[in-house]
Structure formats: C-alpha cells, structure tokens
C-alpha positions in Angstrom: 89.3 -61.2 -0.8 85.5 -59.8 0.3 85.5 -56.5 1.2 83.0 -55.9 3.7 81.1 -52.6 4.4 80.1 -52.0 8.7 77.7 -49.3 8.4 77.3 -48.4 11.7 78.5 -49.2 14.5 78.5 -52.5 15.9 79.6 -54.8 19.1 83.1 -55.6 19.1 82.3 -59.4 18.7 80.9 -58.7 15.7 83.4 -57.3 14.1 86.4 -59.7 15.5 84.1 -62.2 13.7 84.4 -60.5 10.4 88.2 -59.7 11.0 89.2 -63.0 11.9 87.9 -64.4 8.5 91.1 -65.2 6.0 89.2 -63.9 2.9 87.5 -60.2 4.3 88.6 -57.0 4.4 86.4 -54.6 6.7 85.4 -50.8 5.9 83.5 -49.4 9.2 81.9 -46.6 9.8 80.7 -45.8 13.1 77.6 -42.8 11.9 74.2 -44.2 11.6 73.3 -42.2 8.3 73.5 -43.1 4.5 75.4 -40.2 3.7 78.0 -41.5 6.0 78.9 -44.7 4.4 77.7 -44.0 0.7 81.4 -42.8 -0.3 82.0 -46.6 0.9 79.6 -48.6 -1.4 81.2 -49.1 -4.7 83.8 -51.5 -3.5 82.0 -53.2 -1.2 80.9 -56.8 -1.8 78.5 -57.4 0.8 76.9 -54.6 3.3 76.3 -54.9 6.9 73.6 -52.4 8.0 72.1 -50.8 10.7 68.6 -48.9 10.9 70.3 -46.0 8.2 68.2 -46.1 5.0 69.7 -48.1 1.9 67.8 -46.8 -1.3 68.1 -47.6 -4.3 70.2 -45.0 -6.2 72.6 -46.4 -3.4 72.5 -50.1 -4.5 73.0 -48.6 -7.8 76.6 -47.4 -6.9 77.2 -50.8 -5.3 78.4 -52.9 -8.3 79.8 -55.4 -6.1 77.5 -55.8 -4.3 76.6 -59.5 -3.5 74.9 -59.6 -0.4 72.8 -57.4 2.6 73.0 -58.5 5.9 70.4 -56.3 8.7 71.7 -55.7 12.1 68.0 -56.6 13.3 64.9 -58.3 11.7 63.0 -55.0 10.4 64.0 -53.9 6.6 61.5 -51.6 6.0 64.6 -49.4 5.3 66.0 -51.3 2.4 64.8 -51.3 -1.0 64.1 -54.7 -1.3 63.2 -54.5 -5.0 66.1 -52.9 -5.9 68.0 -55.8 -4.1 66.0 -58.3 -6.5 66.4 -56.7 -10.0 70.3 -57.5 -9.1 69.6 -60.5 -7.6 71.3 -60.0 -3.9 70.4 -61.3 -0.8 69.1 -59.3 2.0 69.6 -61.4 5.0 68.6 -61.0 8.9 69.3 -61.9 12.1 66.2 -64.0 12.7 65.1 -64.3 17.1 68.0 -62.8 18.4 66.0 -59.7 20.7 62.2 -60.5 20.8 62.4 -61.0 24.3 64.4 -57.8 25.3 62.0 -55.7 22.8 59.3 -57.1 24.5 61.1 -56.1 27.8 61.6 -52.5 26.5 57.6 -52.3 25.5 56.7 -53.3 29.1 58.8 -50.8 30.4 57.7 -47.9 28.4 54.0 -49.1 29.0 54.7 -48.9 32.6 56.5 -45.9 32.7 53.7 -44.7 30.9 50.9 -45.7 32.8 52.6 -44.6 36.2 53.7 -41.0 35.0 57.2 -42.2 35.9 59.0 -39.4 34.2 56.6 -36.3 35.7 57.0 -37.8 38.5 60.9 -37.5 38.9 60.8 -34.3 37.4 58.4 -32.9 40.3 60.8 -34.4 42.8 63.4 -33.0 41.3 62.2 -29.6 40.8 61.2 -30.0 44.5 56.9 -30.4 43.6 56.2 -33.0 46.3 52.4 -32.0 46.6 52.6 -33.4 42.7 51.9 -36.8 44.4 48.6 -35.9 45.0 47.4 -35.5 41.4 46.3 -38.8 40.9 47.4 -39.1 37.0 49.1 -42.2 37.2 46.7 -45.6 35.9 47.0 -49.2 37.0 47.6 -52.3 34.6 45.5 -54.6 37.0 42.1 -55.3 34.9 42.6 -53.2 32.3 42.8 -53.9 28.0 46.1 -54.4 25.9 45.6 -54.7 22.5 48.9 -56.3 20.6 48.9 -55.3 16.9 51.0 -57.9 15.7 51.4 -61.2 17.7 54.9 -62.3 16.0 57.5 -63.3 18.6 57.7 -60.1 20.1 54.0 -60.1 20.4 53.7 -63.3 22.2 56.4 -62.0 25.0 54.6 -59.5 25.3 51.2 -61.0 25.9 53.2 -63.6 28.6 54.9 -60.4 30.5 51.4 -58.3 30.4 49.4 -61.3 32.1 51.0 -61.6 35.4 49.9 -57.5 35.9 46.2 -58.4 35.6 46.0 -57.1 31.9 43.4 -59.2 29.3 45.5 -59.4 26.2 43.3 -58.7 22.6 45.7 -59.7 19.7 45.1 -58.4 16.3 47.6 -60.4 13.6 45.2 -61.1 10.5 48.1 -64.1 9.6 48.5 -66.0 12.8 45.3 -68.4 13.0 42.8 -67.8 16.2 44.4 -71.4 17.9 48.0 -69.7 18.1 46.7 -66.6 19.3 44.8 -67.8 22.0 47.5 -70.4 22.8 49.6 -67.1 22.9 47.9 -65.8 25.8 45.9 -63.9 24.3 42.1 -62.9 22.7 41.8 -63.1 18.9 40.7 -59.3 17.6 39.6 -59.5 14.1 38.5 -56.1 13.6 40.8 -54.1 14.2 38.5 -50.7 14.7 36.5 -52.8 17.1 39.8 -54.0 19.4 41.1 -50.1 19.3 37.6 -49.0 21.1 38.1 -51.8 23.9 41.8 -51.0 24.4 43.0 -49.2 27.6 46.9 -49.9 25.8 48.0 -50.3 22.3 51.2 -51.5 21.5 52.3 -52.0 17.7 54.9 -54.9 16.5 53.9 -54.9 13.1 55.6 -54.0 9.6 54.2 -51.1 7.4 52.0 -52.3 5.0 52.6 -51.3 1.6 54.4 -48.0 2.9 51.5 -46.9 4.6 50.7 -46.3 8.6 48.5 -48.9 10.5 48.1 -46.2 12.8 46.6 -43.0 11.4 44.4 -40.1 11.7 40.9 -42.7 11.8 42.5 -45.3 14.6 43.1 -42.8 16.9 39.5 -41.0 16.3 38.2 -44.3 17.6 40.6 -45.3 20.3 39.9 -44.0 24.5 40.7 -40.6 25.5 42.7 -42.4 28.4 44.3 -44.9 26.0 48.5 -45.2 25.7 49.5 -45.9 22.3 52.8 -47.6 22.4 55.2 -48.3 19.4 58.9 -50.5 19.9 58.2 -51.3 16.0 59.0 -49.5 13.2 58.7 -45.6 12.1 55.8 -44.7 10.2 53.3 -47.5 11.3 52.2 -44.8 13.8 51.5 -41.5 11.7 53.3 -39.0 13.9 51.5 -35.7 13.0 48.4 -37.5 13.4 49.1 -38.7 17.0 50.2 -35.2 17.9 47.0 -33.3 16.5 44.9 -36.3 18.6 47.1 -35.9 21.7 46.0 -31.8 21.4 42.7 -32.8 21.1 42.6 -35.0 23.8 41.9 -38.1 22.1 44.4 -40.3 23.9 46.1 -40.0 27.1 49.5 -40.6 26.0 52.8 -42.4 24.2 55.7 -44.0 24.4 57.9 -44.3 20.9 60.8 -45.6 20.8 61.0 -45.5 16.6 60.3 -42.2 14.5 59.7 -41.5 10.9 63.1 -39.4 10.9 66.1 -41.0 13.0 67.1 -39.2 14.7 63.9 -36.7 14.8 64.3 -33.1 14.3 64.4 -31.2 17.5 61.5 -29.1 18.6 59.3 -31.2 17.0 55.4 -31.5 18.6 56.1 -34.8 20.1 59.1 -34.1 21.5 57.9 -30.9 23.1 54.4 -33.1 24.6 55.6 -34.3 28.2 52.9 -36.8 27.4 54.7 -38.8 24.8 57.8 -40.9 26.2 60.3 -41.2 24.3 63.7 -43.7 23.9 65.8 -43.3 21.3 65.6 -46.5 19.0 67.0 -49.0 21.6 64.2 -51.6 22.1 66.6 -53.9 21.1 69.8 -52.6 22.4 70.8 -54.0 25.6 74.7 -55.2 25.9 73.4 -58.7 25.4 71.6 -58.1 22.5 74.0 -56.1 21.0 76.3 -58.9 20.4 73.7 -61.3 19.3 73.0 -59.3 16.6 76.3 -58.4 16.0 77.6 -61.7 15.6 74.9 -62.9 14.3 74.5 -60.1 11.2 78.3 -60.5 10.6 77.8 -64.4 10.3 75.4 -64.1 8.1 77.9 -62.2 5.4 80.5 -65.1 6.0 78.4 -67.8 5.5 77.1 -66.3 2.5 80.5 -66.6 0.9 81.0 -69.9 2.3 78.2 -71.2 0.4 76.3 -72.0 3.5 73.8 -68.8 4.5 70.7 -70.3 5.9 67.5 -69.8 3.4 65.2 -68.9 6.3 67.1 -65.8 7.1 67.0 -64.5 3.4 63.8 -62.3 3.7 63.8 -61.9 -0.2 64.6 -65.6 -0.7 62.3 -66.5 -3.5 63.0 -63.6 -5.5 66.6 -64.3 -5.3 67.7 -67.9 -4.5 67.6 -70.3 -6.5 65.4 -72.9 -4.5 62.4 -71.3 -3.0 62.0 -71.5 0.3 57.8 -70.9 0.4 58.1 -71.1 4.3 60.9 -69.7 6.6 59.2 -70.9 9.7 58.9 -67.8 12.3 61.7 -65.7 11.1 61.3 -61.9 11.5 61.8 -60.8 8.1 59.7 -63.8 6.4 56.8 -63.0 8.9 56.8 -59.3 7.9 56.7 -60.6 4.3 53.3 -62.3 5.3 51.3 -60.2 7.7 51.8 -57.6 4.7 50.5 -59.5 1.5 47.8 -60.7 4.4 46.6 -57.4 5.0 46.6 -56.6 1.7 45.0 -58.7 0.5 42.0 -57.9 3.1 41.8 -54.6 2.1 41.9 -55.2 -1.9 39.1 -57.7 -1.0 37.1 -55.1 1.3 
C-alpha cells in the first residue's frame, strides 16, 4: 500500500483517480501552505503538490518519500537538489493550461490597457464624468514584448496579433526560425526589446534564483509601458516595480504571481490602483483544474506502476536511470534549458 500525500486542494477527479487505485491510501489537506501538510510527510511515499514551498529540511522528514508530482509545470518551489541527493522524481503535468494562461495574460493586459477596474469603480461610486479622462490605451499598433516564447508564449503571440499588436519575442533558447514561425520578432537583447515595448509580459523561470525583472529593466523600459507577469514570483522584483511605479517609470501592472503567496496585506502594490492584481489563477479555470488534477495524480500511479513517462520527470537525468537528454517541449524540461542558456550568456558576458 502507497500512501499518498494531497497537499492542497485539488479537483475531485483527481482525487477519485488516486482513490480508486487498489494499492493507495490518500492523506489531503486542503491549505495551500507547508506548514499545513508538514505534520503529513514522514509517511508519505509520494507527494502531490501545489504552488506551497517544499524545502529541503522538509524532504528531509520524508523518508519515504519516492516520488513528487507538481500540480502545474513551474517548480521553482521545490528543492530540486534535495530531490536528487535521494534520488526521487519530481514530475509534472507537461501542456495541460498554456492556452488558458495565455487567456488569463490577455485578459489582464487588456484590463490593463483599458483601465477596466477604475473604470467600474467610478461607475460605481457614481464618477460618470470619469469617462472623460482619457487614461485608457489601445492594443492596435502598439509593441508586446514576450519574455519567454515556451508554449504559453506562442498563445500568446497568436491571441495578441489579431488586436493589431507587433509581437518581439525574447527566449535566448528557442532559435530565431521558431520564433518568427511563432508569430513573432526575434529580440536578442533584451535591454534593447524593453525600450521598444509598449507591453511586457513574462513566461519565463527564475534564473538561478534571481529576477529577470529588476531595478535596471524597469529604468529602461516606457513610462507608459504595462509590465505583466502570469509566471512565476520573483522573476519580477516586487519592491523594485513599486519604487519605479512611484517614480513614474511605467504606467502600470497586472500580477497574477507574488514573491509571498498569499502577499501580506497593505503591501505597496496592493495599495497602487495601478497594479491589477489576481490571485494565482492563470491557470485555474474549472477545465484546467481537472487536467491538472488528473493529470498530477496520474503521474504518482504510474510511477508505481513502473510506467511514469521520462519527459515529464523535470530532474530526469539526475535521477533515472536512462537519461533522457531531450524531453521535447515539456514545461519543466524547457525551464531546465532557458536557465543554463541564460547562464551561460551571462558567465560568458
């Protein structure tokens, strides 16, 4: 018998998957925190996780552990290396919600650009001479710069082009043919693309912990520019886009990821009426929901089946034994690369 550890919350499908399975037992625990389902870890042989952190004093405890599986494709959460000295599997979901993140980005550019949420607020405070300010901005002929033209990245590109918007995409490992098959204009410096850029929207991994969006990228980016991240916390350095918004640096944000989830109230972003904010649910719809549900809790079964698919083992050459050099387009496998790609740039520069 497999004990199985649901930390978080998860759609029903998913977890009649896991409790229809002769040989699983299934802890769940419906809070999205580590502190919440750390009491849980020791028997658990494999861990089903949301977006809570899983460190490694955690893994530690987990003596049983045998294998991760993400609710998502992200897992800058994890600690990956702690996962490899033991020698477990951190799977994910591979294409399951690209298209509806994508979705969710469009939206919260648009909502952006069109002042949707000051607007309803001035109706309903009873403001109808707000119409007359004129903040909103149109998509038609103007800049998007992609950071990141992975799956989600190229939906995005094909939603953006029908509203008049030239697409730059920045991705040092996708080669100039795929990006411009994508839709879009290759941007090899990066600086450069952020000057042009009337949107920026961010669907890249952290590399090497660090921000791809700081302090600098702002500096150089249009005062009228929307900066918009469906992607990960931390790629977009929070206190540094707050300090530029104050300065007037950029017009405005839409984040639906923070570096603490959820953030602590009162912070400057959530007190700026310029930044729009969602709270983590890019990839949340009912649809996607159960993808990923069913699709994170096969992963677990398969793994003890003998039959988990290589390509959606993020950590595969560390701990299977047949490498798998290339996972095709798989979420976790292309994080892997775009980071030791820009890496590798900037130990070179």
């Amino acid at each position: 018998m497999h004990n199985v550890l649901v930390a978080g919350r998860i759609h029903p499908s998913g977890m009649g998957l896991l409790e229809a399975a002769a040989n699983v037992r299934v802890q769940s625990v419906d809070e999205v925190s580590t502190a919440s389902y750390r009491p849980f870890v020791a028997q658990a042989d494999a861990i089903l996780i949301r977006t809570q952190p899983l460190p490694a004093e955690v893994i530690g405890e987990a003596r049983r552990l045998k294998i991760v599986s993400r609710h998502g494709v992200g897992y800058d959460s994890v600690d990956v290396a702690a996962l490899n000295r033991r020698g477990i599997p951190l799977a994910v979901v591979g294409d399951v919600n690209s298209r509806t993140v994508a979705e969710h980005t469009m939206l919260l550019l648009l909502a952006s650009a069109k002042r949707l949420i000051a607007y309803d607020a001035a109706v309903r405070r009873g403001d109808w001479t707000t119409r007359d300010s004129l903040v909103a901005t149109e998509l038609d002929g103007k800049t998007l710069l992609v950071i990141g033209f992975g799956r989600i990245g190229r939906h995005v590109a094909a939603m953006a082009a029908p509203f008049g918007l030239k697409v730059l995409a920045h991705d040092p490992i996708q080669p100039d043919a795929a990006i411009v098959a994508g839709g879009a204009e290759p941007a090899h410096n990066l600086a450069q693309a952020l000057a042009l850029a009337d949107f920026v929207t961010v669907h890249a991994p952290k590399v090497d912990g660090r921000a791809i969006i700081g302090a600098a990228e702002l500096a150089r980016m249009k005062a009228t520019a929307i900066l918009v991240n469906t992607s990960r916390g931390g790629i977009i350095e929070e206190a540094a886009l707050a300090a530029a918004l104050d300065a007037g640096l950029v017009a405005g944000a839409a984040l639906d990821v923070f570096d603490d989830e959820p953030p602590t109230p009162g912070g400057a972003l959530l007190s700026d009426s310029r930044v729009l904010l969602t709270p983590h649910i890019a990839g949340l719809t009912l649809e996607c929901a159960e993808r990923m549900a069913i699709a994170a809790a096969r992963n677990i079964l398969d793994f003890f089946d003998g039959r988990l698919d290589p390509a959606l083992v993020v950590n595969a050459e560390a701990v299977l034994p047949v490498k798998t050099a290339a996972h095709g387009d798989s979420g976790g496998s292309a994080d892997a690369r775009y980071a030791q790609n820009v890496l590798t740039r900037t130990c070179r520069q």
